[in-house]
N, C-alpha and C positions, 0 to 999 in steps of 0.2 A: 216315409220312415227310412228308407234305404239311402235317400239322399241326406238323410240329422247323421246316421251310421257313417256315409263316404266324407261326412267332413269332419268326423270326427276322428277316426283315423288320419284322414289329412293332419290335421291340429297337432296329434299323439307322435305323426312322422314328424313332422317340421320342427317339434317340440324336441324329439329326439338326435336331428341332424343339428342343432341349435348348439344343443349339450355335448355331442364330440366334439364340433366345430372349437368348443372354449376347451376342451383339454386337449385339445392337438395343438391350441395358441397356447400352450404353456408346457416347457418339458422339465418334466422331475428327474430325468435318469439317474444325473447326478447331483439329488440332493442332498446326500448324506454326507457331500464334499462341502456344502452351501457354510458359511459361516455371517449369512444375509439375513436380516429380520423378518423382513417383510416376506421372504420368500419361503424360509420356513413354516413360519405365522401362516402363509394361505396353503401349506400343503398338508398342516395338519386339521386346520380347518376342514377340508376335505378326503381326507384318508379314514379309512375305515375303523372303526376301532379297535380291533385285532392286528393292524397292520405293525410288525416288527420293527418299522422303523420309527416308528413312534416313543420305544424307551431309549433312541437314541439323539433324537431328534428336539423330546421338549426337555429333558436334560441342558440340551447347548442352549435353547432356545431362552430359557431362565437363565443360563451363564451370561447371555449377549443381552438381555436385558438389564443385568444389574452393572455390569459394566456399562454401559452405554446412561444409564443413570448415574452414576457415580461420579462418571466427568463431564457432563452435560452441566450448560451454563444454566444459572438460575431462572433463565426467562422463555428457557426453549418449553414449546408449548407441545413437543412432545413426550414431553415426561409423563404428563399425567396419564394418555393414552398407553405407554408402556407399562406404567403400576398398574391402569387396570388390566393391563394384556396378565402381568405376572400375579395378580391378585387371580384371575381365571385359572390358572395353570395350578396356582396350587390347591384351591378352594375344594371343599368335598360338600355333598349336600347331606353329611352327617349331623352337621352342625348349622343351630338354628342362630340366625342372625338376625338384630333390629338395629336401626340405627336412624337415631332424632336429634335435629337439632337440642340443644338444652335449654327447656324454657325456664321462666320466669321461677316457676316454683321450684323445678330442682335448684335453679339459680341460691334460691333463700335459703335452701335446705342447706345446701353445701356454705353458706355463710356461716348458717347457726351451727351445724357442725364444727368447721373449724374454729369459731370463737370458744365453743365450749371444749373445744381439743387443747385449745393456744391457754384457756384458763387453770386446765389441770397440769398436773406434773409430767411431764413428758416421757414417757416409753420408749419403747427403744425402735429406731427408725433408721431409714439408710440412704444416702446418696451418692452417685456414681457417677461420674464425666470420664467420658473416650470421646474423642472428637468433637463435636460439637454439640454434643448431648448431657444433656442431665437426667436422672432419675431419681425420683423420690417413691417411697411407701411407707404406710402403716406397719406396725408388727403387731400379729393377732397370731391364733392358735397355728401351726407350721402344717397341719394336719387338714382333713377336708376331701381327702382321695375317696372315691368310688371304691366300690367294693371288686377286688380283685385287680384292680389299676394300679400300678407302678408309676408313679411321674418321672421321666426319665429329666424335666425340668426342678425336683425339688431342691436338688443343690445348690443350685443356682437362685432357686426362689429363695430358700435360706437366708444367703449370700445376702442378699437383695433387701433382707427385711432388716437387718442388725444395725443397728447405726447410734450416732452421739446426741444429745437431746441439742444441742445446738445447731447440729444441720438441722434437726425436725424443725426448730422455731424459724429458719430461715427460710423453709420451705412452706411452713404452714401463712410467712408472712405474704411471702411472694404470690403463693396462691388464693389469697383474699384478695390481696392486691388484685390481682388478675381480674377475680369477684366482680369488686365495685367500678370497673377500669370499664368505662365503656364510649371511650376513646377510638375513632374509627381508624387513627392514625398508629393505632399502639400495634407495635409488630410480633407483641405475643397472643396467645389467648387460651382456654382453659378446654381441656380433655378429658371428660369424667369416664370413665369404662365401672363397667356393673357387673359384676361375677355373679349372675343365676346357677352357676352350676355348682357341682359336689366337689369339684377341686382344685386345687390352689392354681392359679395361672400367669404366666408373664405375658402381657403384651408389649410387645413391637414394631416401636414406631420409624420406618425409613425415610427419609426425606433423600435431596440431592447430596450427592459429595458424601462426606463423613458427618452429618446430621442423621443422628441415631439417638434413639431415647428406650428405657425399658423401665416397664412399670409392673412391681409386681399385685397382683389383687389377690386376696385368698377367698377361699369357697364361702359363697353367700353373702359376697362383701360389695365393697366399692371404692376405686381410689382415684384418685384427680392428678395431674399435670398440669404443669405450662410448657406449652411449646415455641416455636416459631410459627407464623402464620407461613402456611406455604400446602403443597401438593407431598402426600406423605400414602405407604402402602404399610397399613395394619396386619397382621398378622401375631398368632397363639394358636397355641395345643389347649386344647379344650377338654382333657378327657380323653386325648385319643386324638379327638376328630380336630384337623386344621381349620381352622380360620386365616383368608385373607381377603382383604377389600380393598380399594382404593379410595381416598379420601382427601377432600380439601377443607384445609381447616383456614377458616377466616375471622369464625367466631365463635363464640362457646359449643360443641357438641358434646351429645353422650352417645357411648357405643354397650349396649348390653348385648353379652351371650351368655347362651346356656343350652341344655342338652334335649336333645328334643323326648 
């Protein structure tokens, strides 16, 4: 018995001289000078959660990610690693997240949907291009807010919903198109998002450079995109709670959220 105890201690020492040994191979002194990814990335990794330099630190740390996305050529393979770095950074586990490929059936749904959209008289819809982005949406009730919630996005959602029936038919074409398009060479493809929750939401879609998309959904809804096929970080207010993920879209997905 006393010899299971002396090596067990043994194990607990060497275990212990192991774990200085890798933080004396690395000095933080002057982190807070660091304008290094990688370097910051492993110090917050391991700093305590109360550590002070932590509200100064994944601040930069999400600055030097979105830059370093932003001019990053379309092939560098580590972009996508960086959207999930910054998709962690903002995420809160307030908010409940699913995300599935889009099968077959939502596939049909969203067909017959938009035929019998593209059939009636068109409402009022909106589309938006800044840089290589487009946006389209539905216009339904503006309303949809939790009880005591403030959207600090409804203006903007507003904004988002108002538009000409001619972009809507262009957009409800393109996204059929999209639909029946199952072409493994087509360099767009289709992004359904699902609003489970009580209130209206934009999601946003980042890609590299100045590919940017924003889509608004309203409470209990669900609205569709085409995008580029590429490596893109999702991100909405949900109610409060953020949403962000990182995502490769290469072919149809749906992203549902909602409140837990």
């Amino acid at each position: 018995m006393s010899f299971v105890k002396s090596l067990f201690c043994f194990l607990m020492l060497l275990s212990l001289c192991n774990l200085s040994a890798q933080r004396k191979g690395k000095d933080y002194s002057n982190i807070l000078r660091s304008n290094n990814i990688y370097e910051i990335d492993s110090y917050l990794r391991i700093a305590h959660p109360d550590d002070p330099k932590r509200s100064v630190l994944k601040p930069r740390l999400v600055k030097l990610l979105n830059e370093y996305i932003k001019t990053a050529h379309p092939s560098d393979q580590r972009v996508k690693d960086f959207q999930e770095k910054l998709a962690l950074l903002r995420r809160k586990p307030s908010t409940r997240i699913s995300f599935d490929e889009m099968n077959e059936s939502i596939r049909q749904k969203q067909i017959a949907k938009y035929r019998e959209e593209s059939a009636k008289k068109p409402g009022n819809y909106v589309t938006k291009v800044y840089g290589n982005a487009g946006v389209s949406a539905p216009s339904t009730s503006a309303g949809g807010a939790s009880s005591g919630y403030v959207n600090p996005e409804e203006a903007e959602f507003e904004m988002l919903m108002s538009v000409n029936p001619i972009e809507h038919k262009n957009n409800t074409v393109k996204i059929l198109n999209s639909l029946f398009d199952n072409d493994p060479n087509s360099k767009e493809s289709i992004v359904l998002i699902e609003n489970k929750s009580k209130c209206n939401i934009i999601m946003r879609i980042e890609g590299i450079g100045n590919t940017k998309y924003r889509l608004a959904i309203p409470s209990q809804s669900d609205n569709t995109i085409v995008v580029a096929k590429g490596d893109y970080l999702f991100t909405s207010l949900v109610c409060g709670a953020q949403y962000a993920s990182q995502k490769t879209v290469q072919k149809a997905v749906m992203v549902a959220l909602g409140n837990q």
